[in-house]
N, C-alpha and C positions, 0 to 999 in steps of 0.2 A: 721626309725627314727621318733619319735614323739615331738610336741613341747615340753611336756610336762619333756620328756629325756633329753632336753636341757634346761630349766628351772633348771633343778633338778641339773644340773651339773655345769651353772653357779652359784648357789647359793652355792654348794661346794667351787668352786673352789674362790670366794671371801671371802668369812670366812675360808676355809683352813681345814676346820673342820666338817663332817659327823652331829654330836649333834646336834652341832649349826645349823648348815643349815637345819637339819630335824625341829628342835623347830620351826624357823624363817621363815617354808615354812607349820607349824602343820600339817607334814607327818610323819609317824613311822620311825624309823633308818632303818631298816631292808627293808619296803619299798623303802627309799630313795637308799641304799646301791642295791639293785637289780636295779632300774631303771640307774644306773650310768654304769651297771655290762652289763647291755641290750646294753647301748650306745658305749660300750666299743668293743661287740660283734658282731655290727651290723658294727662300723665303723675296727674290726680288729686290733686294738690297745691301750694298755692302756695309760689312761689318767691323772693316779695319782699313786705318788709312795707313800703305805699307810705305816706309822709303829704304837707302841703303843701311840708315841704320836705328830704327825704331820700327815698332808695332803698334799703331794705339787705336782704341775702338770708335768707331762712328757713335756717334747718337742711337741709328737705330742697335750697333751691337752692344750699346750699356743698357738699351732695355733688352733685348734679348738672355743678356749675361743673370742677370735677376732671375727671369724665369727658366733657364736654362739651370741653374743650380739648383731651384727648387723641384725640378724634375727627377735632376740624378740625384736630388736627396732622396726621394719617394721611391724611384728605383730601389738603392741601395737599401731602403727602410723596409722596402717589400721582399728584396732576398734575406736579408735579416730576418721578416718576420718567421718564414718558411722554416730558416734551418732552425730557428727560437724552438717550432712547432717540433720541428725532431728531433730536441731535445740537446741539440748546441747552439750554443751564441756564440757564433760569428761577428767577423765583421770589424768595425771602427766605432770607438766610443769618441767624438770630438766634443772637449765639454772647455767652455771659457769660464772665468772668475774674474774677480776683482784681488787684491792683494787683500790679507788681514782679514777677510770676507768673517765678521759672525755668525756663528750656528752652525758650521759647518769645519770640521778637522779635515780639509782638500784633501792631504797627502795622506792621512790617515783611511779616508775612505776610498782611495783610489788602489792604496794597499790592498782592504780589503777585497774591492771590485777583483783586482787581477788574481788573488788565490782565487777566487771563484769562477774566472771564466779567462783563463788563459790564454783562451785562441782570440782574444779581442785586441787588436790594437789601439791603445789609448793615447788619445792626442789631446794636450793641455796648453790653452792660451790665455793668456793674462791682456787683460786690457778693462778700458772703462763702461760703466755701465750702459750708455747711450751704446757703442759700439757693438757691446757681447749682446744686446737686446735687438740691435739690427742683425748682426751673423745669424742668431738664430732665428729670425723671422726668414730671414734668405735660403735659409738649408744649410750653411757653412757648420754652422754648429748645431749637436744635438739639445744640450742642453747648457745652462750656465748661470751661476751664483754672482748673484748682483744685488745692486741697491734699485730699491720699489723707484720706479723711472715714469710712469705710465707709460713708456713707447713701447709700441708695436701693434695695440687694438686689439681687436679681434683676432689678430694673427697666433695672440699669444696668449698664453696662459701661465700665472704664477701659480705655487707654493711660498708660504709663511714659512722662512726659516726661525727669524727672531727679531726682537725689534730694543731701541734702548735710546738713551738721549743721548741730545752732544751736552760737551765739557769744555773749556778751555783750557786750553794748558799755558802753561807761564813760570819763568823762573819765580820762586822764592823772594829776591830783589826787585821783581816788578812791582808796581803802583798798585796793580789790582789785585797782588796777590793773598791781600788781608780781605776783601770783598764781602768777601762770601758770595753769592747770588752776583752773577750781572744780568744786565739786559742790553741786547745788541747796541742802543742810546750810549751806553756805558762805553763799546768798543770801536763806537765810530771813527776815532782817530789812530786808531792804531792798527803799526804793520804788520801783516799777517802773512806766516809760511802757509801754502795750503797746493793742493793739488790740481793736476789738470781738467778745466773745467769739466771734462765729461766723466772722472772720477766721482764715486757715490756720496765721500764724505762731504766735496767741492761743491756737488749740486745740492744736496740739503741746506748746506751752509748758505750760499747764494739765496738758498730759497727764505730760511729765516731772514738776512739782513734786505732781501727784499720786501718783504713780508712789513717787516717793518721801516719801509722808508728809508733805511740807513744805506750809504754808500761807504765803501772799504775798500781799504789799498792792499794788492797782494802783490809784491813785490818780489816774493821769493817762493815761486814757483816748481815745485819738485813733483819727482811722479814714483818714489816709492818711500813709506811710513818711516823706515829707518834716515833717511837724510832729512826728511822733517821734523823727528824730534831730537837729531843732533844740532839741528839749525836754531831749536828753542832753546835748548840746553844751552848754546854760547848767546841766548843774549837778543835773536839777529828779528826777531818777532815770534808774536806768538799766534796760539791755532788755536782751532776750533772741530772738535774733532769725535769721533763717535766715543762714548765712555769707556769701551776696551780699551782702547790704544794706549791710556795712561797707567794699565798693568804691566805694559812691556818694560823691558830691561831696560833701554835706553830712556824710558821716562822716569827711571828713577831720580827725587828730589825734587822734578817739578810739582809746582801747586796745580790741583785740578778745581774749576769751579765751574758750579752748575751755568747754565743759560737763561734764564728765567724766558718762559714762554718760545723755547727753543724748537723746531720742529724735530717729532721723532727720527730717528737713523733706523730703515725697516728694510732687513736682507730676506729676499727671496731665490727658490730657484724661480729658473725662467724656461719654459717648456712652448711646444709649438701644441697645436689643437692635436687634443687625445688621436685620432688617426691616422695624426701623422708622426707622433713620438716612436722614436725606436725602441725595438727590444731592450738594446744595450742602454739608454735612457732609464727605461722602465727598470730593469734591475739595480741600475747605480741609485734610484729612488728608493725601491723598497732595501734596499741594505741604510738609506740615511732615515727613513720613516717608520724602516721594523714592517712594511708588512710583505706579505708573501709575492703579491703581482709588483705592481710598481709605485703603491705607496702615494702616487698622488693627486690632490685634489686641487678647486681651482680655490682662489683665495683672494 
């Protein structure tokens, strides 16, 4: 088995399509097409069922794909190390968030990151916490700013960025908006805009009205902060949301009220075990934690 067999097959098996991946890798089809044929014969089983017009992996090639990426991560992390050691960083910084992410300025310290190490290409994906907690267990990503999830085990390691409660937000003209204090009891009938369930705010939320016995209708389903608090704003339900979110522009005029016995909202990064973090990781650390190596610890 060469790296090279495994490149070839990850890049298949992500675009789903021979072409493509041969284009996207500027290897001939027929090449690409045999070195898949080799891996296929060396490991005894196929790894894609091909017809005229799809590519999809067998069973044994989605577990193969798992550990095949976490290979060429440790590859790529070990040439990283090297050139770190002589005194450039190289390479790909691949780092996931979550939208609105507290304790963290993304674009501000990615700023910084790139004055510092130039020769790095930085790749940035937004998605939800359960997600950006498996990419980076997988190798897809090096690191990435999310809400405290417990997935990944052992695989993973957090940093504490910050932590804070939820609020609800709610027009002015709502019932509850003289309250003061509610308790999920308080919000069991009412509709709620709120995010995709693997969203950080979505799974706290879930977690408190679990927490307490209560069940809630979310009807109005969005996957970014700015169209869920114009959806409060007219009226259409209201949220339940980490305390920041009700500084933003667009919550101006809504009422924010505490949760009483609300579960904390607690954003960390999300890192794989110290040997296997990359350099580019480690620096993008010590520029958000101030210290000189990389700033992080586990938590």
């Amino acid at each position: 088995m060469e790296l090279r067999h495994l490149q070839h097959f990850v890049a298949v098996a992500e675009d789903r399509h021979f072409t493509r991946a041969a284009e996207r890798l500027m290897v001939s089809q027929s090449g690409l097409s045999a070195s898949v044929r080799a891996l296929e014969r060396d490991l005894r089983a196929p790894l894609f069922v091909r017809t005229t017009r799809s590519v999809t992996l067998t069973e044994a090639g989605r577990a193969l794909l798992v550990e095949a990426e976490r290979v060429l991560a440790q590859v790529r992390a070990a040439h990283e190390a090297v050139a770190a050691v002589q005194g450039v960083l190289r390479g790909t910084l691949a780092l996931g968030t979550e939208q609105c992410i507290a304790g963290v300025d993304v674009a501000r310290l990615l700023a910084r990151f790139r004055r510092g190490h130039p020769d790095v290409e930085i790749r940035l994906r937004q998605a939800g916490s359960g997600a950006l907690a498996e990419e980076v267990a997988a190798g897809r990503l090096d690191l990435a700013f999310a809400v405290r999830t417990g997935d990944g085990g052992e695989q993973l390691r957090s940093v504490a960025l910050t932590s804070e409660p939820m609020t609800v937000l709610c027009r002015p003209s709502h019932p509850l908006a003289r309250a003061g204090t509610v308790t999920p009891e308080d919000l069991g009938g009412e509709a709620f805009v709120d995010f995709h369930p693997d969203w950080g705010p979505r799974r706290t939320t879930d977690a408190v009205f679990a927490g307490a016995g209560v069940r809630r209708t979310v009807p109005l389903e969005v996957s970014d902060v700015h169209s869920l608090l114009e959806l409060v704003q007219e009226g259409l339900g209201i949220a339940v949301v980490p305390r920041h979110f009700g500084s933003k522009r667009e919550a101006a005029g809504l009422v924010s009220l505490p949760v009483k016995g609300a579960a904390v909202y607690e954003t960390v990064a999300v890192l794989p075990p110290e040997e296997a973090t990359s350099p580019a990781a480690r620096a993008l650390m010590g520029l958000l934690t101030g210290d000189t190596e990389d700033g992080s610890g586990a938590a």
